[in-house]
C-alpha beads as a LAMMPS data file, in Angstrom:
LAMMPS data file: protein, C-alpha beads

404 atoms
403 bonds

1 atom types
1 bond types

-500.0 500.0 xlo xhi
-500.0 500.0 ylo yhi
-500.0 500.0 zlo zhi

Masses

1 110.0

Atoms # bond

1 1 1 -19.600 19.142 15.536
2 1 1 -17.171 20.937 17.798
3 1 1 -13.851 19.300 19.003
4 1 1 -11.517 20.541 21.888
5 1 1 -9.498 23.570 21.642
6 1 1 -7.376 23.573 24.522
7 1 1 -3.395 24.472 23.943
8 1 1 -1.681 21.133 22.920
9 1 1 -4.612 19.184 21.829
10 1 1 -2.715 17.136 18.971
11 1 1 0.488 17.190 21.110
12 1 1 2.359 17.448 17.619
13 1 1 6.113 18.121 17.481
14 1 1 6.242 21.673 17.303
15 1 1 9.671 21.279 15.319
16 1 1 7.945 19.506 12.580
17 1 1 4.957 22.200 12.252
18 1 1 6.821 24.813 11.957
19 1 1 9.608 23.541 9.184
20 1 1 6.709 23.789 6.752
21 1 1 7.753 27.177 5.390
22 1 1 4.793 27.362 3.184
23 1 1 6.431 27.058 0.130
24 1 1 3.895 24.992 -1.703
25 1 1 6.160 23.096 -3.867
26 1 1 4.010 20.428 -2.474
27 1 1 0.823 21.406 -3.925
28 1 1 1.182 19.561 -7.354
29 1 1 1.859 16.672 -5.985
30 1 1 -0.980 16.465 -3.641
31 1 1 -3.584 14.383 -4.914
32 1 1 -6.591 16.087 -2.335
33 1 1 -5.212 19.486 -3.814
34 1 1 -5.245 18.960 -7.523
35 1 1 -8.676 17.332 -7.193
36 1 1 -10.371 20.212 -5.565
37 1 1 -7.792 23.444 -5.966
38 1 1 -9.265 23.947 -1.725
39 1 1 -6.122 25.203 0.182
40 1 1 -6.980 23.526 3.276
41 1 1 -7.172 20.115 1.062
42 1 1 -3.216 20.518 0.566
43 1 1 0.101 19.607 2.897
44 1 1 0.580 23.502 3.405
45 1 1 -3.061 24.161 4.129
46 1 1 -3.382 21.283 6.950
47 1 1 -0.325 21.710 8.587
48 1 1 -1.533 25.840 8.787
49 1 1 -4.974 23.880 10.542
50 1 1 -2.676 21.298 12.550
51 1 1 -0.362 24.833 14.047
52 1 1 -4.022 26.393 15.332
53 1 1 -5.382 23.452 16.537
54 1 1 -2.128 22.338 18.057
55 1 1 -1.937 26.277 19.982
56 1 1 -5.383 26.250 20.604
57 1 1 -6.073 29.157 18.029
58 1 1 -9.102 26.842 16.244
59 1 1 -11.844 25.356 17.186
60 1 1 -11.951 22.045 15.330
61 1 1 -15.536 22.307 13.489
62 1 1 -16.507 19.574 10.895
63 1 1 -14.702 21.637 8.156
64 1 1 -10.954 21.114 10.125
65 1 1 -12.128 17.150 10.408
66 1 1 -12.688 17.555 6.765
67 1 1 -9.801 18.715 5.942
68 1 1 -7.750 16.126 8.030
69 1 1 -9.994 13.089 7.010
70 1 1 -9.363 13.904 3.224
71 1 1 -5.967 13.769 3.244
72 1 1 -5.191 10.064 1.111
73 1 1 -1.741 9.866 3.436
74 1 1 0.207 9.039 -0.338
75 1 1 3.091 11.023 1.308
76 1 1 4.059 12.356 -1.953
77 1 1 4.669 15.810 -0.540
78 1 1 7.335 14.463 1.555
79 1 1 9.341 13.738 -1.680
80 1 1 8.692 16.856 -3.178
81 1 1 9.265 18.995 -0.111
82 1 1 12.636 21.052 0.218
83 1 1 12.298 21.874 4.324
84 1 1 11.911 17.837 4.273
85 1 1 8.773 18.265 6.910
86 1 1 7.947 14.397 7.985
87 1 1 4.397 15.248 6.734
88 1 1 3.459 11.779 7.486
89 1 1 4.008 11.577 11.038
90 1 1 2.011 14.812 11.837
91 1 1 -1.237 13.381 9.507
92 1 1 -0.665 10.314 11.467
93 1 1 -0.180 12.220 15.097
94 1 1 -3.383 14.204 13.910
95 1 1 -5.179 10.856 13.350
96 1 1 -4.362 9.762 16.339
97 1 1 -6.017 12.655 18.483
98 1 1 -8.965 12.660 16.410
99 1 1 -9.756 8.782 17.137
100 1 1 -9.660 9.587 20.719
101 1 1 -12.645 12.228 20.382
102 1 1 -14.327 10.886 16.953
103 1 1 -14.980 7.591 16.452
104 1 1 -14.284 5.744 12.743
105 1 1 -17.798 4.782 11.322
106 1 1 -19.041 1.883 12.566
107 1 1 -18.484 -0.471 8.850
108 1 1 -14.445 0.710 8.918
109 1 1 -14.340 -0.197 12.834
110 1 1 -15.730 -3.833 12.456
111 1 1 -13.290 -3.789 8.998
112 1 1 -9.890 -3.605 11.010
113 1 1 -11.359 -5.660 13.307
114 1 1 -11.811 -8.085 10.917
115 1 1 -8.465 -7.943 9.457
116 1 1 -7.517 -9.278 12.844
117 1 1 -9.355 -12.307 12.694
118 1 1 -7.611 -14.801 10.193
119 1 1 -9.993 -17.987 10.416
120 1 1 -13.041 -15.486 10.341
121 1 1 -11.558 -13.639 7.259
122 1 1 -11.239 -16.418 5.534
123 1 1 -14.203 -18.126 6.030
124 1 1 -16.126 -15.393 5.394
125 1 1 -14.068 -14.576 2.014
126 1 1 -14.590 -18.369 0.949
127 1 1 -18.797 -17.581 1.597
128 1 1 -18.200 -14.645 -0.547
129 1 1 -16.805 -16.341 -2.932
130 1 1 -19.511 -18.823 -3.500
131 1 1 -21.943 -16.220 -3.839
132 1 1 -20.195 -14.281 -6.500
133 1 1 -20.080 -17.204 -8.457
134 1 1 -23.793 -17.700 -7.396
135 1 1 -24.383 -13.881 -8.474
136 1 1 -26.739 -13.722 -5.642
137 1 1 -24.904 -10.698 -4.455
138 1 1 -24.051 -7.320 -6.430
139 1 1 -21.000 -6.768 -7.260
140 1 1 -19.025 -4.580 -4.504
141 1 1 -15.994 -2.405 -5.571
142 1 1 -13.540 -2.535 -2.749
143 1 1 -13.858 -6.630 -3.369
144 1 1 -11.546 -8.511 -6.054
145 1 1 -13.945 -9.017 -8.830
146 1 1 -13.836 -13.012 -8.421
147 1 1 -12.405 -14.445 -4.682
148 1 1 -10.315 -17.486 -4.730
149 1 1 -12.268 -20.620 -3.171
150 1 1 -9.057 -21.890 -2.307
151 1 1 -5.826 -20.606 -1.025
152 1 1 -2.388 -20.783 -1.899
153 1 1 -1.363 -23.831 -3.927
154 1 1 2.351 -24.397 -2.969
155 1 1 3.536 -25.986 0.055
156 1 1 4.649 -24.394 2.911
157 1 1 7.852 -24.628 4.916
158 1 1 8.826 -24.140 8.369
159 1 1 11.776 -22.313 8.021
160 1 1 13.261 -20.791 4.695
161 1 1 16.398 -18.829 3.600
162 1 1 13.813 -15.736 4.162
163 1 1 10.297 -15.313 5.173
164 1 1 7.909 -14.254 2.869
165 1 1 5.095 -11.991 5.448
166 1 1 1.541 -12.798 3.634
167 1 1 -0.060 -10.557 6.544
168 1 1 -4.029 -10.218 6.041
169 1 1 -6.101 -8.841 2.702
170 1 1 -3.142 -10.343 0.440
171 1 1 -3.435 -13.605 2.105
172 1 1 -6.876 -14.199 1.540
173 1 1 -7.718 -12.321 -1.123
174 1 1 -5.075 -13.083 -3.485
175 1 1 -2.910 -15.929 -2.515
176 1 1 -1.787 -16.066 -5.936
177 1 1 0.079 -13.217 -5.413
178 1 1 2.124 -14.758 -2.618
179 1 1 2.768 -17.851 -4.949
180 1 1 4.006 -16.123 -7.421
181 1 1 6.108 -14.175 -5.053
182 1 1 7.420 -17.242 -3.433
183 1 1 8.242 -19.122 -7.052
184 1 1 10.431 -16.422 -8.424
185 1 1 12.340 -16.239 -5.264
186 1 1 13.115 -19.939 -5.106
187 1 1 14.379 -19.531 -8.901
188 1 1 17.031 -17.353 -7.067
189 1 1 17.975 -20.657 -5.133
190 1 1 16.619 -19.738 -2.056
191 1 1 14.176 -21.425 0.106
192 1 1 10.526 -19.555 1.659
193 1 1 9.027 -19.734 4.753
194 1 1 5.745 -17.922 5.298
195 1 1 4.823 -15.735 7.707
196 1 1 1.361 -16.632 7.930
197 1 1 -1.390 -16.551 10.742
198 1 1 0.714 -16.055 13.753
199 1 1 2.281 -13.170 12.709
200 1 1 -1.303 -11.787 10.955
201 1 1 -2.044 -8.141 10.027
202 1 1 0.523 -5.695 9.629
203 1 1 -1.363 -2.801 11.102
204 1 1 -1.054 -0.818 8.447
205 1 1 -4.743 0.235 8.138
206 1 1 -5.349 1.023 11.477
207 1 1 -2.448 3.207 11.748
208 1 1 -3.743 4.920 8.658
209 1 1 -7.151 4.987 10.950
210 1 1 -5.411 6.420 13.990
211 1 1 -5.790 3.471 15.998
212 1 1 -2.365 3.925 17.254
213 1 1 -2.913 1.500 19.734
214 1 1 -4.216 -1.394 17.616
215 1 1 -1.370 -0.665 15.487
216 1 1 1.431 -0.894 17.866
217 1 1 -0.429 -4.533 19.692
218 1 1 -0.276 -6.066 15.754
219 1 1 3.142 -4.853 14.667
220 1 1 4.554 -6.146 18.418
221 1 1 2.716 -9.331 17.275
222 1 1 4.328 -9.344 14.130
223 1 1 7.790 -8.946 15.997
224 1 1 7.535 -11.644 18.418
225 1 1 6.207 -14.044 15.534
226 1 1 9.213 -13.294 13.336
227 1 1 12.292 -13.599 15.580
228 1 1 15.576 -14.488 13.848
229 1 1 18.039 -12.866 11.134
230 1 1 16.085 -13.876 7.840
231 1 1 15.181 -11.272 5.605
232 1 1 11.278 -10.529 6.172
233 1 1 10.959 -9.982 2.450
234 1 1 7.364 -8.164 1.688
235 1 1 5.341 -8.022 -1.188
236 1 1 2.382 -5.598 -0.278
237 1 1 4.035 -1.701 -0.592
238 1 1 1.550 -0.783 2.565
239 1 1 2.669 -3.534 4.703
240 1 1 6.332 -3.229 3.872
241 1 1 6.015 0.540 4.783
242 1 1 4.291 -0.359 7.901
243 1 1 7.025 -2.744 8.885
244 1 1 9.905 -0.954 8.459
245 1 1 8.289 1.961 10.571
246 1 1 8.372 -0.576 13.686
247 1 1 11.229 0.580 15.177
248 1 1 9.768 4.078 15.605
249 1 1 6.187 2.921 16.044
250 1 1 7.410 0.578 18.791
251 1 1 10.448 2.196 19.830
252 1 1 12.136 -0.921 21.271
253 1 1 15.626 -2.268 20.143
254 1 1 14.243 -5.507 19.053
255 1 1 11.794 -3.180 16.994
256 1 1 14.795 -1.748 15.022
257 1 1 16.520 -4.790 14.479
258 1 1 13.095 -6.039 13.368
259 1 1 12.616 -3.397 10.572
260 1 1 15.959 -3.654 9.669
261 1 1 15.393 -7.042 8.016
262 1 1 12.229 -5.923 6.287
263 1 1 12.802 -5.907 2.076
264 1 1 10.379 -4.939 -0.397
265 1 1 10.974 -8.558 -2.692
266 1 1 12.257 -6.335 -5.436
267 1 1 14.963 -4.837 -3.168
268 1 1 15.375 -7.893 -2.310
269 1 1 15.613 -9.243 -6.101
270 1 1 17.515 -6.486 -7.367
271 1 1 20.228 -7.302 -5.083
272 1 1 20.461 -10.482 -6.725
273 1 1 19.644 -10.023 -10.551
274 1 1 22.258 -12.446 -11.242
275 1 1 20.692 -15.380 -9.556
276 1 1 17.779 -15.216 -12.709
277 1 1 17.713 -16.654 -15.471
278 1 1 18.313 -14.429 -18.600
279 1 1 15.385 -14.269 -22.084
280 1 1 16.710 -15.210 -25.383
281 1 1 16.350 -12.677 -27.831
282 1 1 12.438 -12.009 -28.815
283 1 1 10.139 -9.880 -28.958
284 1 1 9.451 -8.231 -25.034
285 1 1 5.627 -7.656 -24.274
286 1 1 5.053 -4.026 -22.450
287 1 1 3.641 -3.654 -18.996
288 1 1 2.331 -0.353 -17.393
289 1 1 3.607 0.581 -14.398
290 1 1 1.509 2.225 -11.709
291 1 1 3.614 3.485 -8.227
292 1 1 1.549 2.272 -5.368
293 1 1 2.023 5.525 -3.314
294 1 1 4.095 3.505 -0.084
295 1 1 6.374 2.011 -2.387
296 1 1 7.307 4.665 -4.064
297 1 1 7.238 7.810 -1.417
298 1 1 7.234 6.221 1.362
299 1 1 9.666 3.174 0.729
300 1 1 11.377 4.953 -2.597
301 1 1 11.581 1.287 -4.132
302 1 1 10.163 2.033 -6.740
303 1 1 12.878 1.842 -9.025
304 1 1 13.906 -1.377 -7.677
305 1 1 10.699 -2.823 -9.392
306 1 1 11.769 -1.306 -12.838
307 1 1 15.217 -2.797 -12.588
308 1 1 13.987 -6.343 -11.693
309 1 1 10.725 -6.169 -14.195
310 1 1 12.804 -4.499 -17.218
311 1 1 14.834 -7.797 -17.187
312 1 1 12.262 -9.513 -19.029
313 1 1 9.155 -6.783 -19.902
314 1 1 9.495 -3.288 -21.686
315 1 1 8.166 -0.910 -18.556
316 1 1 5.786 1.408 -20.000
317 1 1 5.814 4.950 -17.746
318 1 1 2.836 6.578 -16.737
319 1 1 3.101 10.670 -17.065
320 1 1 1.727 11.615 -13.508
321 1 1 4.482 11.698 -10.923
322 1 1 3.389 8.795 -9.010
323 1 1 0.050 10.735 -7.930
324 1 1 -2.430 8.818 -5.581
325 1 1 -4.487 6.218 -7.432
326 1 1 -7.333 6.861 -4.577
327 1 1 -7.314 3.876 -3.023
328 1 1 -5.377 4.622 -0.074
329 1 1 -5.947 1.357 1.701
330 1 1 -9.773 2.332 3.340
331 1 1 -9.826 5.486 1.599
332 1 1 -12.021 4.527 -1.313
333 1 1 -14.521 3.303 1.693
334 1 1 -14.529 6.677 3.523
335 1 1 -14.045 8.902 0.828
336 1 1 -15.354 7.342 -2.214
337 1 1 -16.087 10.681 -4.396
338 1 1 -12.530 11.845 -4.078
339 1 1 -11.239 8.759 -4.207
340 1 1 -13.074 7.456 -7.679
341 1 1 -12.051 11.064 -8.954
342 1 1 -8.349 9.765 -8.483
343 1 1 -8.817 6.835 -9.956
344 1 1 -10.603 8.465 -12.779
345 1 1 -7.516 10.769 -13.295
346 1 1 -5.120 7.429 -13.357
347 1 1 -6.918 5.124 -15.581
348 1 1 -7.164 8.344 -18.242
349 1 1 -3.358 8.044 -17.924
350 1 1 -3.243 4.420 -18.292
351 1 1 -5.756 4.534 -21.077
352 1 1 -3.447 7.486 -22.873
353 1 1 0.160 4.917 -21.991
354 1 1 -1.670 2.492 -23.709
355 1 1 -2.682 4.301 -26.294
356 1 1 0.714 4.828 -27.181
357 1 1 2.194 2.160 -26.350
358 1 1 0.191 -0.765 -27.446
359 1 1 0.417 -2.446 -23.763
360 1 1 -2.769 -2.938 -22.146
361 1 1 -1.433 -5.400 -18.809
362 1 1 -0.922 -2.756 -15.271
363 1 1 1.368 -4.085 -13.073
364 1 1 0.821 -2.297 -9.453
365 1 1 3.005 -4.120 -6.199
366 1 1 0.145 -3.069 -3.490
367 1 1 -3.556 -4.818 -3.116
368 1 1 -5.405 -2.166 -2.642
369 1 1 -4.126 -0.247 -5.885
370 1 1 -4.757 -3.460 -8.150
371 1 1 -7.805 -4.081 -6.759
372 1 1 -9.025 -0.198 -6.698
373 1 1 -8.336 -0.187 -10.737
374 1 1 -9.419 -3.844 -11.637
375 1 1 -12.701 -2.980 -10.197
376 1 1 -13.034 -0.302 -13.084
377 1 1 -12.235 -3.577 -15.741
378 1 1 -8.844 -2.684 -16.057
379 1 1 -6.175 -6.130 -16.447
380 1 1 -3.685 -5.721 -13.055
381 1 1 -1.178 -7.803 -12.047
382 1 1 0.923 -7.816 -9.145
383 1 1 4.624 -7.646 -10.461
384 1 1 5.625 -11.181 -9.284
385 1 1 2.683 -12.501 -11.335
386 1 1 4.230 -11.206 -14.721
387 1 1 8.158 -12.327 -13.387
388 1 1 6.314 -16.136 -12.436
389 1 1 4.653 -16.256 -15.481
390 1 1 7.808 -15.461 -17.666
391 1 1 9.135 -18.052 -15.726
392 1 1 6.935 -20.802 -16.125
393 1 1 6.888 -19.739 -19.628
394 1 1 10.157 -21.548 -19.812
395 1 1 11.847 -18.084 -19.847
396 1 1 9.850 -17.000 -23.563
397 1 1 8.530 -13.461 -22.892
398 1 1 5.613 -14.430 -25.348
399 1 1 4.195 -16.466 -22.958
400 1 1 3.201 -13.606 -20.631
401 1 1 -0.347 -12.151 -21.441
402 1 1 -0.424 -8.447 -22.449
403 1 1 -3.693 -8.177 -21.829
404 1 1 -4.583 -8.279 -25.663

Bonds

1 1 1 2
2 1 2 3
3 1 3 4
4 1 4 5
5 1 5 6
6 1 6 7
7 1 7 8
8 1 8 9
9 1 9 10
10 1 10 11
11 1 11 12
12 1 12 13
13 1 13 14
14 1 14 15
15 1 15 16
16 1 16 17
17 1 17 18
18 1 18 19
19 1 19 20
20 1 20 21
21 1 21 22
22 1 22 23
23 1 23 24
24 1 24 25
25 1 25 26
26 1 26 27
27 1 27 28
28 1 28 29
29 1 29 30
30 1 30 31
31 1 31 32
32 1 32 33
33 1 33 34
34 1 34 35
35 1 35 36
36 1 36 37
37 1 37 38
38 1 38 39
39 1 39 40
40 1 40 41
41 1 41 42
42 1 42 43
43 1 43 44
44 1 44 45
45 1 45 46
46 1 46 47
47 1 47 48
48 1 48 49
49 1 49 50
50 1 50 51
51 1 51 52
52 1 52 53
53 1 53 54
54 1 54 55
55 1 55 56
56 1 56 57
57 1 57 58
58 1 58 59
59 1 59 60
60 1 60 61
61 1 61 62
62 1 62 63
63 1 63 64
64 1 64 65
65 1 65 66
66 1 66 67
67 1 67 68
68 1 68 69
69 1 69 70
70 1 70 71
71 1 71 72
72 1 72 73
73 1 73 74
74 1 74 75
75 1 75 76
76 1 76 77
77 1 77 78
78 1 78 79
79 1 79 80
80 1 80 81
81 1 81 82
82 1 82 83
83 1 83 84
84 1 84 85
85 1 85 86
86 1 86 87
87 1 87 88
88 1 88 89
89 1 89 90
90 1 90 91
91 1 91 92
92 1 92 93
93 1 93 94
94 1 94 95
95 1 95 96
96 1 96 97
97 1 97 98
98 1 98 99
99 1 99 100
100 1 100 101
101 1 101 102
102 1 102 103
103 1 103 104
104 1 104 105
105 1 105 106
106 1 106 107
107 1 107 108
108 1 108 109
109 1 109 110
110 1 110 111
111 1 111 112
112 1 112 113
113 1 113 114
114 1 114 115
115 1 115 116
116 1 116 117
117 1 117 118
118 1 118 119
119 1 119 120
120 1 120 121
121 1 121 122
122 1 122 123
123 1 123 124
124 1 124 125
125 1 125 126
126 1 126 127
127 1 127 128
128 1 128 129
129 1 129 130
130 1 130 131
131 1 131 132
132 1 132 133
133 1 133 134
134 1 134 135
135 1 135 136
136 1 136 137
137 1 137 138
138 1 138 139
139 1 139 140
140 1 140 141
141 1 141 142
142 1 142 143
143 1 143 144
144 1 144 145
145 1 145 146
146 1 146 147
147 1 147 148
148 1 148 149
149 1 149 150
150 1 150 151
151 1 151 152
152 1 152 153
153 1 153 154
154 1 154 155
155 1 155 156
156 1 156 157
157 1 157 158
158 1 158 159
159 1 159 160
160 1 160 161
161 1 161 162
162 1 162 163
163 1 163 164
164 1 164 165
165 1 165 166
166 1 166 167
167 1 167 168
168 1 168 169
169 1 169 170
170 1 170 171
171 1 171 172
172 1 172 173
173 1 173 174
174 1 174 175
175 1 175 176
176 1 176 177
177 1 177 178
178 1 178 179
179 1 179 180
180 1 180 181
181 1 181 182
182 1 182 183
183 1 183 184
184 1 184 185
185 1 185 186
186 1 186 187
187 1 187 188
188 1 188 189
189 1 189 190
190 1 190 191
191 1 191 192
192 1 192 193
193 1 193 194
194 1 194 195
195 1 195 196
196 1 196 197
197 1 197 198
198 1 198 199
199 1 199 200
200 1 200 201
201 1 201 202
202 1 202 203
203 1 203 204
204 1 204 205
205 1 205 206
206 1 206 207
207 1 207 208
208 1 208 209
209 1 209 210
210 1 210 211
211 1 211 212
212 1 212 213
213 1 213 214
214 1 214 215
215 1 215 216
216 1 216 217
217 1 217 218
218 1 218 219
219 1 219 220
220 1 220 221
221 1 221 222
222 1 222 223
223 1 223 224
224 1 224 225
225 1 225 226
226 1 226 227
227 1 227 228
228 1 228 229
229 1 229 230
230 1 230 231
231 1 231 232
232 1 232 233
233 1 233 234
234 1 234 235
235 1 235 236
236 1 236 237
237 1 237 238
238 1 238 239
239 1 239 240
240 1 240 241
241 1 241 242
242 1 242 243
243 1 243 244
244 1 244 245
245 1 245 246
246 1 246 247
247 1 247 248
248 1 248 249
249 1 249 250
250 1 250 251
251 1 251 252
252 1 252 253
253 1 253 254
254 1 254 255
255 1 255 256
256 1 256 257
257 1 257 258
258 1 258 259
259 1 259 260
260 1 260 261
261 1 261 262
262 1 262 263
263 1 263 264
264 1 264 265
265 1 265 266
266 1 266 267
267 1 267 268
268 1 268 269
269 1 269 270
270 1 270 271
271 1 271 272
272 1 272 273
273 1 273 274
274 1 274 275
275 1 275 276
276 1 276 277
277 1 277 278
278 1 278 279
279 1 279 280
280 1 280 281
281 1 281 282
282 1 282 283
283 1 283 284
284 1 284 285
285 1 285 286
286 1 286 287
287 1 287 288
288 1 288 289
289 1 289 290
290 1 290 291
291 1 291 292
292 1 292 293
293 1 293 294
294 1 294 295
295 1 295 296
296 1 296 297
297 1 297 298
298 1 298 299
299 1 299 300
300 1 300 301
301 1 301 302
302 1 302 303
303 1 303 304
304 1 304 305
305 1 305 306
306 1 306 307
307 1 307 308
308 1 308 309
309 1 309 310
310 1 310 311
311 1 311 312
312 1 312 313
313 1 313 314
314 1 314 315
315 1 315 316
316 1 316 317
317 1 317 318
318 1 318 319
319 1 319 320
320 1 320 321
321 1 321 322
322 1 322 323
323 1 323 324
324 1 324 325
325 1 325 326
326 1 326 327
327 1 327 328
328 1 328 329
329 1 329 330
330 1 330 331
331 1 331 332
332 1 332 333
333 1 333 334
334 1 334 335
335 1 335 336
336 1 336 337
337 1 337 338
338 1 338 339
339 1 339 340
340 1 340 341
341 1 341 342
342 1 342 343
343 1 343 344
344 1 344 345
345 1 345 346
346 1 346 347
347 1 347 348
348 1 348 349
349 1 349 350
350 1 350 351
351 1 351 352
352 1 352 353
353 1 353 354
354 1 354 355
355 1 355 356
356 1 356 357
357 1 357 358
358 1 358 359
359 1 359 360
360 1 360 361
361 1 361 362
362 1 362 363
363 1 363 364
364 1 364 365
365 1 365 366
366 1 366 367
367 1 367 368
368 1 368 369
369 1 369 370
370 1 370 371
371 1 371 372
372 1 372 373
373 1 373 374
374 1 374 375
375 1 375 376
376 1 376 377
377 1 377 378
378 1 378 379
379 1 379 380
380 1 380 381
381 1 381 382
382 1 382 383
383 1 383 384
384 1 384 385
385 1 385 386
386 1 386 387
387 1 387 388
388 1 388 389
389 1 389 390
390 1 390 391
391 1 391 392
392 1 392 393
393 1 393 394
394 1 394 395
395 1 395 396
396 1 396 397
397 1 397 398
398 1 398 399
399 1 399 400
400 1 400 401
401 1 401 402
402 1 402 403
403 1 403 404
């Protein structure tokens, strides 16, 4: 299949193609690339596509949709590169003209709409549910191996010292997370409110998708929902990414001021390490830790996690420069060769840290990460899980499984 050629097709900035100076100290840290050694699958390769398609030098066979539907949209080139090319803005400009001439397969389309629909997520989740524990349907990777009949079990409040946004999948899907989220910031002294329903999805995935449009209707949903000066404190790497882009995805004032009160809970945290409780002496149990890709290149918080989790747990480091676990939020739907490949690469890593290390828990702050690697049998936790549990272990780091 041939798309358009004409002269301005992507309508890319033409400042940002041509600051790649084709360096390629992005190539090792491109997931796409070190998978398959293709050029074209590698930040210097597409953004040599994006410049002909963008002066109408190309025509854009299946091979350049290829290339531009393969990329996993980690960002980690960005940190790497020296020119500092906003790689993730042209991928997500590129999306963006592609949806308007290719349509997203049918089973990702009536996903994100999904993801819009709270009650209809839920209920359907809770059917799920039932049948898993039925087993009168197969297990299904991109699914949590076992989902919660009920939701959250604390109570909610109308207003809080922050808000705590509990968007879509996270919601759902693992309310436990958003528990144990909300119990370790209360230890702090402060008081949650939940975003919940009004505010729903982030938009996250369907700016990922290219449905810039979508995208932009959710995140001013999210705005209006979430008016005040709380902190919007955020516990999902993707949707914290996606919210702090609002100001530039909406482009509106209130947009800015908006993202400006968006915290990843361990910036958040780390700001306030003196509000928890300190561990008596004892022996610390070790956690691995695995980068979801928008915390750590995208948000750089990553270290922010370590500071707040080494507190209480001995971090355990995995050797592979925060490379793409292959989930990518619908990536391991649309790509699911490349992206098992990934995830084949990280849990060898994992497997090799724990080797070493004797710690057998992952910890990994994003939903689509933990569930992308539990579905292989491996133990992950969200960070707040291991913090809540130390916690309610009346503060005895024994008390927090290592997975043995």
């Amino acid at each position: 299949m041939k798309g358009p050629s004409t002269t301005g097709w992507l309508s890319l900035d033409d400042d940002s193609l041509t600051a790649c100076v084709g360096c390629g100290l992005c190539l090792p840290h491109c997931p796409t690339f070190r998978l398959s050694g293709d050029e074209r699958m590698s930040p210097r390769g597409r953004i040599v596509l994006m410049r002909a398609a963008q002066t109408g030098g190309v025509d854009c066979d299946d091979e350049w949709y290829d290339a531009m539907e393969t990329c996993m949209q980690c960002r980690g080139c960005e940190a790497a590169c020296p020119a500092g090319v906003p790689f993730g803005e042209l991928i997500s400009g590129t999306r963006s003209a592609m949806s308007a001439v290719r349509r997203a397969p049918v089973h990702l389309r009536v996903g994100l709409w999904a993801l819009t629909q709270h009650r209809l997520l839920l209920f359907g989740s809770r059917i799920l549910a039932v049948l898993q524990r039925l087993r009168v349907i197969p297990r299904v990777g991109f699914l949590p191996r076992r989902l919660p009949l009920v939701g959250s079990r604390l109570s909610y409040r109308a207003d809080g010292d922050v808000i705590l946004f509990t968007g879509c999948v996270m919601d759902v899907w693992q309310p436990e997370v958003h528990d144990a989220c909300q119990y370790v910031i209360e230890v702090t002294g402060s008081t949650v409110a939940r975003s919940g329903p009004t505010a729903g999805c982030c938009g996250a995935l369907h700016e990922h998708a290219g449905l810039h449009g979508t995208a932009r209707r959710l995140a001013k949903q999210v705005v209006q929902a979430l008016k005040g000066n709380e902190p919007v404190l955020v516990d999902s790497a993707g949707c914290g990414a996606a919210l702090k882009a609002y100001g530039d995805l909406l482009g509106t004032p209130e947009a800015r001021t908006f993202s400006d009160r968006v915290r990843d809970v361990h910036e958040w945290l780390e700001e306030r390490m003196e509000s928890l409780p300190s561990l008596p002496d004892g022996d610390r149990p070790g956690v691995i830790v695995q980068d979801p890709c928008h915390l750590r290149h995208v948000q750089g918080a990553h270290m922010s996690l370590r500071k707040v989790l080494s507190q209480y747990v001995d971090v355990v480091e995995l050797n592979d420069d925060g490379l793409c676990c292959g989930a990518g939020g619908s990536y391991s739907l649309l790509q699911p060769e490349l992206a098992t490949a990934a995830r084949d690469r990280k849990v060898d890593l994992i497997t090799k840290a724990s080797g070493l290390s004797g710690a057998e828990l992952v910890v990994s702050a994003n939903p689509g990460c933990s569930m992308h690697l539990a579905a292989v049998g491996l133990d992950v936790l969200h960070p707040m899980q291991v913090l809540a549990e130390v916690l309610e272990a009346g503060i005895d780091p024994e008390g927090v499984r290592d997975g043995q």
